[in-house]
N, CA, C, O and CB atoms as a CASP TS submission, in Angstrom:
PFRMAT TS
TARGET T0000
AUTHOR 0000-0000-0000
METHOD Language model
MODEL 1
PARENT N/A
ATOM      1  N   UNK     1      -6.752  38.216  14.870  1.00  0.00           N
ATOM      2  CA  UNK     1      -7.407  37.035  14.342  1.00  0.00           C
ATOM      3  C   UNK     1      -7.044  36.818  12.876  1.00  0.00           C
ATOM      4  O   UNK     1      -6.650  35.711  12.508  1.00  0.00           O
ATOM      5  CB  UNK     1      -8.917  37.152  14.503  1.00  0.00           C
ATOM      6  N   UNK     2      -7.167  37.857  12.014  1.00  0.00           N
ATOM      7  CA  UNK     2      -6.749  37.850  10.848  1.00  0.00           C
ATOM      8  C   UNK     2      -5.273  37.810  10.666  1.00  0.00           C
ATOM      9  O   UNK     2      -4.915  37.981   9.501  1.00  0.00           O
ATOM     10  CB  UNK     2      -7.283  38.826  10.287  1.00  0.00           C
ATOM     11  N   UNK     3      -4.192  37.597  11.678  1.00  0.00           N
ATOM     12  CA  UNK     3      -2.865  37.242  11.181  1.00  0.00           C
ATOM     13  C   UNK     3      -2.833  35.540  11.299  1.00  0.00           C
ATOM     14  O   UNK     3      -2.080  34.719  10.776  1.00  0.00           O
ATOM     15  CB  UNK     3      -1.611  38.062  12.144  1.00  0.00           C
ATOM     16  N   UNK     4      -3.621  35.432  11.929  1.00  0.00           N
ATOM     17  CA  UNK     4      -3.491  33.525  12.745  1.00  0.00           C
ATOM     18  C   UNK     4      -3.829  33.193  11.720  1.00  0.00           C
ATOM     19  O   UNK     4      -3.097  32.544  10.972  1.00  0.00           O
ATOM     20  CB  UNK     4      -4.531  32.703  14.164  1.00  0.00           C
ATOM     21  N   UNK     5      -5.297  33.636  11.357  1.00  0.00           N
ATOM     22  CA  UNK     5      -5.960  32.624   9.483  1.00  0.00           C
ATOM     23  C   UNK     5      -4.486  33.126   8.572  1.00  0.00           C
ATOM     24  O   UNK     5      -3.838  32.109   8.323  1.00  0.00           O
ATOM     25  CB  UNK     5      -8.218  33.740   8.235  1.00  0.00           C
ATOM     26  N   UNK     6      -3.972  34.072   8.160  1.00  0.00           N
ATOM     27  CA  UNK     6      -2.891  34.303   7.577  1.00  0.00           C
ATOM     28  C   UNK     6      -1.801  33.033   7.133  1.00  0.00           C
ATOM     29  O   UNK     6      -1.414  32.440   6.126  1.00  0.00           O
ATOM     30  CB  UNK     6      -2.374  35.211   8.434  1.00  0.00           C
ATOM     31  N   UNK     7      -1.567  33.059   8.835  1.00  0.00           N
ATOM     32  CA  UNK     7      -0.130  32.029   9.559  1.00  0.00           C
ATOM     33  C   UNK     7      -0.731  30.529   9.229  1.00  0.00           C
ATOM     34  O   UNK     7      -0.063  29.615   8.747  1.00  0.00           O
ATOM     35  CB  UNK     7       0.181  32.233  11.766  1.00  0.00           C
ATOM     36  N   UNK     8      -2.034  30.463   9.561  1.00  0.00           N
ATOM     37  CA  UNK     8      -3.042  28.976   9.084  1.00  0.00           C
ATOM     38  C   UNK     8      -2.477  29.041   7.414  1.00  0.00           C
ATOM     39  O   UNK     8      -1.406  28.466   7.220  1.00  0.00           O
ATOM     40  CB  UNK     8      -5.385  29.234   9.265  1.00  0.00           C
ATOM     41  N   UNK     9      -2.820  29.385   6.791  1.00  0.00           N
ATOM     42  CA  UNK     9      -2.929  29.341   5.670  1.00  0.00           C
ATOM     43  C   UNK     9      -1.593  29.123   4.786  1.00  0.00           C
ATOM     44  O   UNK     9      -1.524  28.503   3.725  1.00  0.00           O
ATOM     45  CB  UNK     9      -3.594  30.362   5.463  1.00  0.00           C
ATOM     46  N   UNK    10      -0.590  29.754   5.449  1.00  0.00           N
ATOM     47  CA  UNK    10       0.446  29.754   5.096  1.00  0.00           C
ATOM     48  C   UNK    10       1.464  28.590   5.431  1.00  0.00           C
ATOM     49  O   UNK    10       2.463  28.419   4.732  1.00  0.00           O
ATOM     50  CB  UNK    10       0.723  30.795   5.418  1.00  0.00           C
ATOM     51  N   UNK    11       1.194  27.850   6.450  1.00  0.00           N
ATOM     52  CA  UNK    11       1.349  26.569   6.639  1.00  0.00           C
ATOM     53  C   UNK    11       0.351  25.459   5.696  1.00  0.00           C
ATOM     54  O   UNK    11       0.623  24.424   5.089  1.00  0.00           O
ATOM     55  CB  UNK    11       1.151  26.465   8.101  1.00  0.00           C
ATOM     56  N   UNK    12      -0.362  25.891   5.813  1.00  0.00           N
ATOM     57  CA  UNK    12      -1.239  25.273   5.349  1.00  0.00           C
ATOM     58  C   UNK    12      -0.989  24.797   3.463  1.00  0.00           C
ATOM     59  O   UNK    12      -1.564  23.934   2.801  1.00  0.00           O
ATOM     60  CB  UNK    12      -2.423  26.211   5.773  1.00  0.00           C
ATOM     61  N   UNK    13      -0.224  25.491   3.188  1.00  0.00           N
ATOM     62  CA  UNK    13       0.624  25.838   1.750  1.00  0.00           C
ATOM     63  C   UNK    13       1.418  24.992   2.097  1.00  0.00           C
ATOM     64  O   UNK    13       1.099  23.816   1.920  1.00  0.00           O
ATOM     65  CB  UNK    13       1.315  27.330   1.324  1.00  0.00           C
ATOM     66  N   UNK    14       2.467  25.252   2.588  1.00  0.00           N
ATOM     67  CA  UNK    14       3.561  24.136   2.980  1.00  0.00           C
ATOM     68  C   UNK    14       3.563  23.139   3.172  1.00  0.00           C
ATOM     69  O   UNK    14       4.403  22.357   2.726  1.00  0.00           O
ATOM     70  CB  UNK    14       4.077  24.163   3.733  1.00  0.00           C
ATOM     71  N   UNK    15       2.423  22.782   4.053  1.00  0.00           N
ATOM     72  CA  UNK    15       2.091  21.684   4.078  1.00  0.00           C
ATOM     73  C   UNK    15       1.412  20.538   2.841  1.00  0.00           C
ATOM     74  O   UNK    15       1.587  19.320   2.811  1.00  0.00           O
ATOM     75  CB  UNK    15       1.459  21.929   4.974  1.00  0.00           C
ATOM     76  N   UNK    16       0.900  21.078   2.229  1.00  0.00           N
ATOM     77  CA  UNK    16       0.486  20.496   0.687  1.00  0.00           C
ATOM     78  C   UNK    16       1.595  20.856  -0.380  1.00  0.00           C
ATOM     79  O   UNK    16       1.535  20.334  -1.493  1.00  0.00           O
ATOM     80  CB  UNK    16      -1.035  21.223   0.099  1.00  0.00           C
ATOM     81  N   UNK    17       2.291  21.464  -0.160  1.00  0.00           N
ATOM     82  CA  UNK    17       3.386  21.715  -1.074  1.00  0.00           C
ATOM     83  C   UNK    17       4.390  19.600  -0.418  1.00  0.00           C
ATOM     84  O   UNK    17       4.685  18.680  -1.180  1.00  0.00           O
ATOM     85  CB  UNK    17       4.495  23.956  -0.452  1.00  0.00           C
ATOM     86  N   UNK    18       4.546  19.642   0.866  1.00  0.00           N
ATOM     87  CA  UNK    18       5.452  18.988   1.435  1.00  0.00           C
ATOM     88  C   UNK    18       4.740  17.585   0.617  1.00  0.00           C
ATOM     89  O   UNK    18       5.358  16.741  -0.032  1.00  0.00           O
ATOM     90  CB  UNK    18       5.575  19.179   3.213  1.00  0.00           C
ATOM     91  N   UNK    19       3.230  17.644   0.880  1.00  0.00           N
ATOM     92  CA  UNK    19       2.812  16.411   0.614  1.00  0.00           C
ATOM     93  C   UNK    19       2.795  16.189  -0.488  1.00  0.00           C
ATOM     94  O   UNK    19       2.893  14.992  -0.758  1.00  0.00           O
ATOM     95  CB  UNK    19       1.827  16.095   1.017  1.00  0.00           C
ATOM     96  N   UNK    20       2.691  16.980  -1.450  1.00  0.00           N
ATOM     97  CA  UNK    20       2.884  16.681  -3.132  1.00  0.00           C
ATOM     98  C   UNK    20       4.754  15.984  -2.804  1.00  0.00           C
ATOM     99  O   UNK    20       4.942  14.896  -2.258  1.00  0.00           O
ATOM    100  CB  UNK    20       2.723  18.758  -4.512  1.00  0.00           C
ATOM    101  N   UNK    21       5.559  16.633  -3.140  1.00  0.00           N
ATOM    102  CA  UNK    21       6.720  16.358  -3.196  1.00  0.00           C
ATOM    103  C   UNK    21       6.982  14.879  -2.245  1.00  0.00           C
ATOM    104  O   UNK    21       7.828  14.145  -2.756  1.00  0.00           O
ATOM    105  CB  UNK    21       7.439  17.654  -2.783  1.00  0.00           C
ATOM    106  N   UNK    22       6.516  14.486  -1.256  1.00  0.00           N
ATOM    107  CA  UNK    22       6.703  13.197  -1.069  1.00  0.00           C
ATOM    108  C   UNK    22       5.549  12.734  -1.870  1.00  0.00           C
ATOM    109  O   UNK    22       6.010  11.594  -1.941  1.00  0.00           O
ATOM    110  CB  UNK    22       6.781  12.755   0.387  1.00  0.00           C
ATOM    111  N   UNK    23       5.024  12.690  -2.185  1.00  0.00           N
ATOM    112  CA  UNK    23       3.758  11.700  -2.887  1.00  0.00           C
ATOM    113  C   UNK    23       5.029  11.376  -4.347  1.00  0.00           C
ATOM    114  O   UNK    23       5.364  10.202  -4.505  1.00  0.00           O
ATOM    115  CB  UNK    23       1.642  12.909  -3.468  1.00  0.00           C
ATOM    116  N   UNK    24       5.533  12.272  -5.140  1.00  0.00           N
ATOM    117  CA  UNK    24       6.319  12.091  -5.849  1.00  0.00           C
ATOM    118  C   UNK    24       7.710  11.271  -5.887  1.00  0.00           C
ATOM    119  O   UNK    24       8.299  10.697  -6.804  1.00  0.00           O
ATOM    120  CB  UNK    24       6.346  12.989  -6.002  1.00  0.00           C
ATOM    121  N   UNK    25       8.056  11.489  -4.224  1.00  0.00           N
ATOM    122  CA  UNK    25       9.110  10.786  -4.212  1.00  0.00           C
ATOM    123  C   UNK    25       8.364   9.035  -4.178  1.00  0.00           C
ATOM    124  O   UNK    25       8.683   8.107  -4.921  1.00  0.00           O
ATOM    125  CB  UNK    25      10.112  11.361  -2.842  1.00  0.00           C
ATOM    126  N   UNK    26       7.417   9.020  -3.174  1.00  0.00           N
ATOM    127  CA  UNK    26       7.042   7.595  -2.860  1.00  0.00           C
ATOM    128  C   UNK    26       6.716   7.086  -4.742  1.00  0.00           C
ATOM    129  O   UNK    26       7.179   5.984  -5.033  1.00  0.00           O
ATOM    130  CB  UNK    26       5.350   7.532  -1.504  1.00  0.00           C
ATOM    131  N   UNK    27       6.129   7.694  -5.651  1.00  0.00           N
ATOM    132  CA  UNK    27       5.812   7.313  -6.940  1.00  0.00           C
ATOM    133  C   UNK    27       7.348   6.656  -7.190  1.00  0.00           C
ATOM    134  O   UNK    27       7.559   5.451  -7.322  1.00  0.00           O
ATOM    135  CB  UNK    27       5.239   8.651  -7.998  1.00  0.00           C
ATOM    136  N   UNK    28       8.329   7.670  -7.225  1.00  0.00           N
ATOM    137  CA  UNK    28       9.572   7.003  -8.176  1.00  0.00           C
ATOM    138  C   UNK    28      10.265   6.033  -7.405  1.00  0.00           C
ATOM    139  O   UNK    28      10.779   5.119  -8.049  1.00  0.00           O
ATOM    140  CB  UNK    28      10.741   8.091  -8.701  1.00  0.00           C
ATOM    141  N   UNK    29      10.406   6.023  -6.071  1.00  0.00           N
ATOM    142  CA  UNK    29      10.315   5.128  -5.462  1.00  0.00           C
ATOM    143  C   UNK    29       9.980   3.101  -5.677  1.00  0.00           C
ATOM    144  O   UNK    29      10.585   2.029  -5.681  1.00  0.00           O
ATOM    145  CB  UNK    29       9.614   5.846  -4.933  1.00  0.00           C
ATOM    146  N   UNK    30       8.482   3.736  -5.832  1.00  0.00           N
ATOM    147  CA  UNK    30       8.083   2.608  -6.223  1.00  0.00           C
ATOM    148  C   UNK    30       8.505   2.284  -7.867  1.00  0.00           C
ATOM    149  O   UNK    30       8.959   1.188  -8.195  1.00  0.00           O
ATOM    150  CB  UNK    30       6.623   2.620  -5.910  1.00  0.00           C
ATOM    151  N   UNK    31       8.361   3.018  -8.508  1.00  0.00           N
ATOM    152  CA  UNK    31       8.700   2.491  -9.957  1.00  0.00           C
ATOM    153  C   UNK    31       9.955   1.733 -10.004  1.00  0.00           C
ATOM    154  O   UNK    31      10.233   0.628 -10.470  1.00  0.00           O
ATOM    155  CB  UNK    31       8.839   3.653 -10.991  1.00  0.00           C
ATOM    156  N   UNK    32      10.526   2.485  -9.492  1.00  0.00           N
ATOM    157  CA  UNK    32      12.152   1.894  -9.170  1.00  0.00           C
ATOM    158  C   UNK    32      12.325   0.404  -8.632  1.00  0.00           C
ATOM    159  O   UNK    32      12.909  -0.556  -9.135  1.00  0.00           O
ATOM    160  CB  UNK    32      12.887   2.841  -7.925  1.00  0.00           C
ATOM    161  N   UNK    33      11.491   0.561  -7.223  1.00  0.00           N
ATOM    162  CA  UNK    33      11.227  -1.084  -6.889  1.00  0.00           C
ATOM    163  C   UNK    33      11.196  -2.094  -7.720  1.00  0.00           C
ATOM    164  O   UNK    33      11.745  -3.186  -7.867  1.00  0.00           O
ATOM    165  CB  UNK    33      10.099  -1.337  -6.375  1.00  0.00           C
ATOM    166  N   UNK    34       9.915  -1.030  -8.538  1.00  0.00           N
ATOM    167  CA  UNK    34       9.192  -2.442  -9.624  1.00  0.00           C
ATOM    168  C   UNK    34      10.153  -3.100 -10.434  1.00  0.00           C
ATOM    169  O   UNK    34      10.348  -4.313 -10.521  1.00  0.00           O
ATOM    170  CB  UNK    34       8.012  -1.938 -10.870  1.00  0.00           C
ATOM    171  N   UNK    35      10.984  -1.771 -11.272  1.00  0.00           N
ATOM    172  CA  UNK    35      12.183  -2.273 -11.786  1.00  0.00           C
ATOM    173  C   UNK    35      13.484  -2.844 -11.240  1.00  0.00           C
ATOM    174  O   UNK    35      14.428  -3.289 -11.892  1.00  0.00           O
ATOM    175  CB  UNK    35      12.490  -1.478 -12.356  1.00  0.00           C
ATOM    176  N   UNK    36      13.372  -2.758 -10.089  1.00  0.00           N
ATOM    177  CA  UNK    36      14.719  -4.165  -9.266  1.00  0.00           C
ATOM    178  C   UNK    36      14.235  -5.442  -9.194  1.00  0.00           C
ATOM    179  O   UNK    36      14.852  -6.478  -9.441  1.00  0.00           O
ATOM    180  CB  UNK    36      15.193  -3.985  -7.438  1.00  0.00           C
ATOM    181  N   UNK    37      12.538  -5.254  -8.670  1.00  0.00           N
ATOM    182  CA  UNK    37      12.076  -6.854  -8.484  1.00  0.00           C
ATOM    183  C   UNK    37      12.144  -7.468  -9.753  1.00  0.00           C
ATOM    184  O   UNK    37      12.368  -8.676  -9.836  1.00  0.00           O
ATOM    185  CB  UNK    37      10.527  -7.096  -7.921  1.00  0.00           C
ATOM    186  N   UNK    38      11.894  -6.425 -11.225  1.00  0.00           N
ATOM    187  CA  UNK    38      11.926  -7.436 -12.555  1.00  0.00           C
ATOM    188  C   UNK    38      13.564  -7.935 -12.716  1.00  0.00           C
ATOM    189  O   UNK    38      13.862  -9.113 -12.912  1.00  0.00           O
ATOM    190  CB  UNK    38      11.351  -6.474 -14.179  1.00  0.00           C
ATOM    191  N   UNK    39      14.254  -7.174 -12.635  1.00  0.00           N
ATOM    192  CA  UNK    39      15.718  -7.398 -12.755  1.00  0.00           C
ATOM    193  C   UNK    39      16.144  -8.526 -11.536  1.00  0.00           C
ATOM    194  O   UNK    39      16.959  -9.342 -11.966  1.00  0.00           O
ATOM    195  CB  UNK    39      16.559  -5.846 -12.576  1.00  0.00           C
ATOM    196  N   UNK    40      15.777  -8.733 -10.166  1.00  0.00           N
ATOM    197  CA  UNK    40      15.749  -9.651  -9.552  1.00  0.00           C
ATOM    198  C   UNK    40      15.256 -10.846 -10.324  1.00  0.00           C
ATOM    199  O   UNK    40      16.010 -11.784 -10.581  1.00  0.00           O
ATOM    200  CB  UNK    40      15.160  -9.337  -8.541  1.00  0.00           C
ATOM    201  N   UNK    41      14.223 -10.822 -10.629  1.00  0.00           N
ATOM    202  CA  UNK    41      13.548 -11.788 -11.232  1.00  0.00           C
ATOM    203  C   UNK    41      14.176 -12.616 -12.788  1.00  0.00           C
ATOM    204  O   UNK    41      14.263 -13.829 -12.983  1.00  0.00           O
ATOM    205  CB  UNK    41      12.240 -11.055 -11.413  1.00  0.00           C
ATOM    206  N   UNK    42      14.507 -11.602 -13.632  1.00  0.00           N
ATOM    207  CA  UNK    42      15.128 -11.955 -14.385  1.00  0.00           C
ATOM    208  C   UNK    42      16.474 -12.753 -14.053  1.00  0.00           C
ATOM    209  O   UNK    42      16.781 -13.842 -14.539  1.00  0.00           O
ATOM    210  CB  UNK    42      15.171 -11.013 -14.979  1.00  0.00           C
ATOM    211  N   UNK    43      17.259 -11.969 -13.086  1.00  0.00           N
ATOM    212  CA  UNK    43      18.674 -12.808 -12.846  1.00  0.00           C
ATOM    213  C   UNK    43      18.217 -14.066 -11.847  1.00  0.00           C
ATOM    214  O   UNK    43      19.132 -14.874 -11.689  1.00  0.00           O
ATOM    215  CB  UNK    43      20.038 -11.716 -11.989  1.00  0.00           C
ATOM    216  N   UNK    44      17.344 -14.294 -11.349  1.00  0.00           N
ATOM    217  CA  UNK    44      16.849 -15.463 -10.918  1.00  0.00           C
ATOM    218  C   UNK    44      16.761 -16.509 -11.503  1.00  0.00           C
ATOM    219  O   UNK    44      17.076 -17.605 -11.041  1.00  0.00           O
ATOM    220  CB  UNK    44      15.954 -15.370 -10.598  1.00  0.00           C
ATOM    221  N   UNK    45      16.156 -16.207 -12.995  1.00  0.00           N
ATOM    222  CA  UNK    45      15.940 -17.478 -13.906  1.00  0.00           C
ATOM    223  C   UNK    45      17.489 -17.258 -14.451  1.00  0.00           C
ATOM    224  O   UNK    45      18.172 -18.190 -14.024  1.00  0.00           O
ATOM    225  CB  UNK    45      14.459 -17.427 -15.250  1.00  0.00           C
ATOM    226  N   UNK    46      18.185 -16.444 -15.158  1.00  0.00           N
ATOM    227  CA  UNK    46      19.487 -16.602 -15.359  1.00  0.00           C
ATOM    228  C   UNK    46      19.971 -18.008 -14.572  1.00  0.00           C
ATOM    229  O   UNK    46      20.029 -19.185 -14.929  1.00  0.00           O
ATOM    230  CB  UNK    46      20.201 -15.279 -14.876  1.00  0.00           C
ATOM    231  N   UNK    47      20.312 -17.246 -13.230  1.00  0.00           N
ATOM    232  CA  UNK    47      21.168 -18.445 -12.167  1.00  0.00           C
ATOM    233  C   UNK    47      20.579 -19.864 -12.300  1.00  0.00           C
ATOM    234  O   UNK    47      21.326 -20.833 -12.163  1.00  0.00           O
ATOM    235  CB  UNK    47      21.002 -18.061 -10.373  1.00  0.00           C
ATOM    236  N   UNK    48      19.270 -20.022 -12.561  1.00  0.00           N
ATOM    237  CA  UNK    48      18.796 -20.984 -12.776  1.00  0.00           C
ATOM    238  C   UNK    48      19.152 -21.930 -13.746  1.00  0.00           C
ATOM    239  O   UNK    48      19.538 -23.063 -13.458  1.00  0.00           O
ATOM    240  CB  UNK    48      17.908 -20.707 -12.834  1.00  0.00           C
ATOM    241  N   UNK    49      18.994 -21.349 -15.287  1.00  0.00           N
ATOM    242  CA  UNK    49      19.396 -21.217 -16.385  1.00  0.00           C
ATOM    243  C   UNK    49      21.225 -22.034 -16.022  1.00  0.00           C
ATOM    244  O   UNK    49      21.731 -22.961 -16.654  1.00  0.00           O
ATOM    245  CB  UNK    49      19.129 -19.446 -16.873  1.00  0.00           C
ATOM    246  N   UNK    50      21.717 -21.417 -15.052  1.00  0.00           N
ATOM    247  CA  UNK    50      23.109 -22.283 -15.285  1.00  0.00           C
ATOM    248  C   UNK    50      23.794 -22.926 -14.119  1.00  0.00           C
ATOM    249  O   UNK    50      24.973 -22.966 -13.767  1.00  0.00           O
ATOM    250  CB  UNK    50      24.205 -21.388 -15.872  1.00  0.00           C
ATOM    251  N   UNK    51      22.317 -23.577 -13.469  1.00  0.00           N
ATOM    252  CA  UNK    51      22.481 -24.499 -12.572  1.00  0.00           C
ATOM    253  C   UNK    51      22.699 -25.831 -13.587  1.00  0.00           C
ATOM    254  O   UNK    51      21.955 -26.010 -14.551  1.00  0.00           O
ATOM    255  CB  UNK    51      21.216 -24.514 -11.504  1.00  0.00           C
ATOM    256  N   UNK    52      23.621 -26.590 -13.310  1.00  0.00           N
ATOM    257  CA  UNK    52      23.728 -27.798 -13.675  1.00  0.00           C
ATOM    258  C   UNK    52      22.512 -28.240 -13.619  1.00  0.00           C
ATOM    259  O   UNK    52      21.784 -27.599 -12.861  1.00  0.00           O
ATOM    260  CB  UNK    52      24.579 -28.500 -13.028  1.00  0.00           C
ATOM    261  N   UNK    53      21.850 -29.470 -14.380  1.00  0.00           N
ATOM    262  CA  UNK    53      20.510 -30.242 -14.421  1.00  0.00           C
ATOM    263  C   UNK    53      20.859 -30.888 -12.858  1.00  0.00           C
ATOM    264  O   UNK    53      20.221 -30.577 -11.852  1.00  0.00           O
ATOM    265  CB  UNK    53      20.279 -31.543 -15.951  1.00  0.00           C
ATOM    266  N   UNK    54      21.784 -31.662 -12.878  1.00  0.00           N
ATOM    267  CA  UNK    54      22.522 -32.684 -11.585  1.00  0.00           C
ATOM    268  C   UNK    54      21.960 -31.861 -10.044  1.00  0.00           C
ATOM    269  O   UNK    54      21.580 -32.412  -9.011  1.00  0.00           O
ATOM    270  CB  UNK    54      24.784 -32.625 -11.703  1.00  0.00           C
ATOM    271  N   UNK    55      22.055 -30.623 -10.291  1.00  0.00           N
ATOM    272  CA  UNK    55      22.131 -29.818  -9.052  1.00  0.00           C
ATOM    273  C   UNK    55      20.514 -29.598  -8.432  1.00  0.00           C
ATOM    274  O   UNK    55      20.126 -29.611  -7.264  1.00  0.00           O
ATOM    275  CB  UNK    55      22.917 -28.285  -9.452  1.00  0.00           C
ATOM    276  N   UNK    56      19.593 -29.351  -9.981  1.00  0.00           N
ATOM    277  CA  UNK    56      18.251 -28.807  -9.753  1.00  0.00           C
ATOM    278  C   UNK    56      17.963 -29.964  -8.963  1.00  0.00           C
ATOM    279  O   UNK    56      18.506 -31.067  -9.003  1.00  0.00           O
ATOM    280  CB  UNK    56      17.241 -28.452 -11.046  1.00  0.00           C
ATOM    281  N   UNK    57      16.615 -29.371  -7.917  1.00  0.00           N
ATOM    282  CA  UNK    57      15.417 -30.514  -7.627  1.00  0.00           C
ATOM    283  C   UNK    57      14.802 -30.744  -8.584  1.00  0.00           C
ATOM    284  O   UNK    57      14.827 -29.956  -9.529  1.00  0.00           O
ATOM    285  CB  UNK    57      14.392 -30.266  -6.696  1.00  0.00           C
ATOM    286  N   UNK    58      13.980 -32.038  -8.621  1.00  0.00           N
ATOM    287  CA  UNK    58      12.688 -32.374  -9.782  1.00  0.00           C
ATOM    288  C   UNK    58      11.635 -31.155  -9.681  1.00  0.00           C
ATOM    289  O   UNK    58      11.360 -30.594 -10.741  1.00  0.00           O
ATOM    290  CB  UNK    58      11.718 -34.012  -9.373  1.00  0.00           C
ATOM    291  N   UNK    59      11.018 -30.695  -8.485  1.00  0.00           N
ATOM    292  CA  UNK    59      10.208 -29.856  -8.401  1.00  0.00           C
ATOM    293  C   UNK    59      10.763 -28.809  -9.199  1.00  0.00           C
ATOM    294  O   UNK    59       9.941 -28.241  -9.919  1.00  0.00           O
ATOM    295  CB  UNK    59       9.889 -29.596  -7.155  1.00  0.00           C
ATOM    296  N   UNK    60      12.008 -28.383  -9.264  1.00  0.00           N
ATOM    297  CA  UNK    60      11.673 -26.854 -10.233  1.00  0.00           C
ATOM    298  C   UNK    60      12.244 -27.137 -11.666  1.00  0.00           C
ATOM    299  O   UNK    60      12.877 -26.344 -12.364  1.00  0.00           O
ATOM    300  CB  UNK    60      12.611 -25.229  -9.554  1.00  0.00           C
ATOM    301  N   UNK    61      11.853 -28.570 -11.995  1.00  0.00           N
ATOM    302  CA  UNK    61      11.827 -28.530 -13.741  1.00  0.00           C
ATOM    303  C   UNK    61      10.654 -28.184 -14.109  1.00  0.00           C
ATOM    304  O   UNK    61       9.767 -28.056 -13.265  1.00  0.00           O
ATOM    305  CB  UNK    61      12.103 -29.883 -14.556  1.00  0.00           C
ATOM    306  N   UNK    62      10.423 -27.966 -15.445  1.00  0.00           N
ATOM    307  CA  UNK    62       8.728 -27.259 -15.531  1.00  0.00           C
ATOM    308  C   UNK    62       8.939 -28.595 -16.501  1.00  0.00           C
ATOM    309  O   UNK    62       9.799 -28.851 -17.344  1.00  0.00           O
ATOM    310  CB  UNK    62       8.118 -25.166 -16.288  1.00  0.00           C
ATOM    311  N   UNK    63       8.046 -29.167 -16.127  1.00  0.00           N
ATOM    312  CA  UNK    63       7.411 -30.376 -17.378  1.00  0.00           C
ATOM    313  C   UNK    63       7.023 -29.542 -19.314  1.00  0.00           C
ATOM    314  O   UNK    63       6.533 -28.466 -19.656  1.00  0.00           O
ATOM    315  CB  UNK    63       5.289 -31.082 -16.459  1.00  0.00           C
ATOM    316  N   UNK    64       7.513 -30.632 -20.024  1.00  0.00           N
ATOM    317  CA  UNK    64       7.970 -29.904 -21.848  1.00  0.00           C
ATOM    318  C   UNK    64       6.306 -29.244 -22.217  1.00  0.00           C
ATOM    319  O   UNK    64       6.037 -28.579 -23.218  1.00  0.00           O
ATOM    320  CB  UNK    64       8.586 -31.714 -23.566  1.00  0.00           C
ATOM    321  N   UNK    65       5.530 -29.559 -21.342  1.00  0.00           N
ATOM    322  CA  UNK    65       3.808 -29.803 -22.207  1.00  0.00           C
ATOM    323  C   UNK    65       3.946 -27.933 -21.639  1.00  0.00           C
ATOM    324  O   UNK    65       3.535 -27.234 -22.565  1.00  0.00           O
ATOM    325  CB  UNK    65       1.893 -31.454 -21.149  1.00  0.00           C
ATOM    326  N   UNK    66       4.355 -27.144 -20.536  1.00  0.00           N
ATOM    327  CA  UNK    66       3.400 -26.444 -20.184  1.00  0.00           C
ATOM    328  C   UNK    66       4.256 -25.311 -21.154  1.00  0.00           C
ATOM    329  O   UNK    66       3.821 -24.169 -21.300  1.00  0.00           O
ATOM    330  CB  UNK    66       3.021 -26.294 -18.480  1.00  0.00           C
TER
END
């Protein structure tokens, strides 16, 4: 009985060892995301930025007031 709680336990390590180390990966993961969607975002308005006026729709001029 006392080797099974042992063998429990010892998985039981591993297993929280496993889950830290993905919890870490999913963190940088996401940071990383965050920083493509800003860089997406940024080169979005870029391309925008050198769309001809001729080309834009009216809807995505931003009116001078806002």
């Amino acid at each position: 009985m006392e080797s099974r709680q042992v063998e429990l336990e010892i998985k039981l390590s591993y297993a929280e060892d496993l889950l830290d180390e993905l919890n870490r990966v999913v963190y940088r993961q996401q940071a990383r995301i965050e920083s493509l969607e800003e860089r997406v975002r940024l080169l979005a308005r870029l391309v925008d930025e050198m769309t001809p006026p001729e080309r834009r729709a009216p809807v995505d001029e931003i009116p001078p007031h806002y």
